[in-house]
N, C-alpha and C positions, 0 to 999 in steps of 0.2 A: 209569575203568571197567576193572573186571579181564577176563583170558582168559576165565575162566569164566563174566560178565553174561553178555562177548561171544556165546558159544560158544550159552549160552542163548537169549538173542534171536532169533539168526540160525534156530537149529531151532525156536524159536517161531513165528517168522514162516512156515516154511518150513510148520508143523502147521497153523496158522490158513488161510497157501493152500490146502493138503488139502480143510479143511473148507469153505472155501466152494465150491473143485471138487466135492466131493461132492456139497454141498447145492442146487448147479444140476445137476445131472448129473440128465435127465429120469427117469431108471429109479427114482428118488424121486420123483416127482410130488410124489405127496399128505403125505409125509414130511421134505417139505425144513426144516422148520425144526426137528425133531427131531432129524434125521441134523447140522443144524449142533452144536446145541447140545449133543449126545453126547457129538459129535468137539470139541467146546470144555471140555470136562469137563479134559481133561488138562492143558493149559497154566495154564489156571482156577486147578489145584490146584495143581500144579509153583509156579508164583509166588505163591500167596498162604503156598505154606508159606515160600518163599525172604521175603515179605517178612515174614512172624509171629516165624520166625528172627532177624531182621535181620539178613540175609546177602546184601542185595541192593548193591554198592559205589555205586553211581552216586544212590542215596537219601539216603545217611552225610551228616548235617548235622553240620559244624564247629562244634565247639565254642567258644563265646566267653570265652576265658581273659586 
């Protein structure tokens, strides 16, 4: 796994906690599962562009030579 998966992961994790503090945070009542899936918008895209890329290291299948 390179720096960069790492570095990714870790601030992924760190967004997806965000969002689910947000999405119980009572001042959303009626909105909690809007407010999650907003604030899931971003890592959503961040990694599905990393893996359309194939730039994600820790995916890379070996090749059978």
């Amino acid at each position: 796994m390179s720096k960069k998966d790492r570095i990714a992961l870790v601030l992924s994790v760190i967004f997806i906690g965000f969002a689910v503090a947000a999405a119980m945070d009572e001042s959303y009542a009626s909105d909690k599962l809007q407010v999650f899936l907003t604030l899931m918008v971003v890592p959503t895209v961040y990694w599905g562009y990393r893996f359309i890329k194939g730039d994600i290291s820790f995916l890379k299948m070996k090749s059978e030579d």
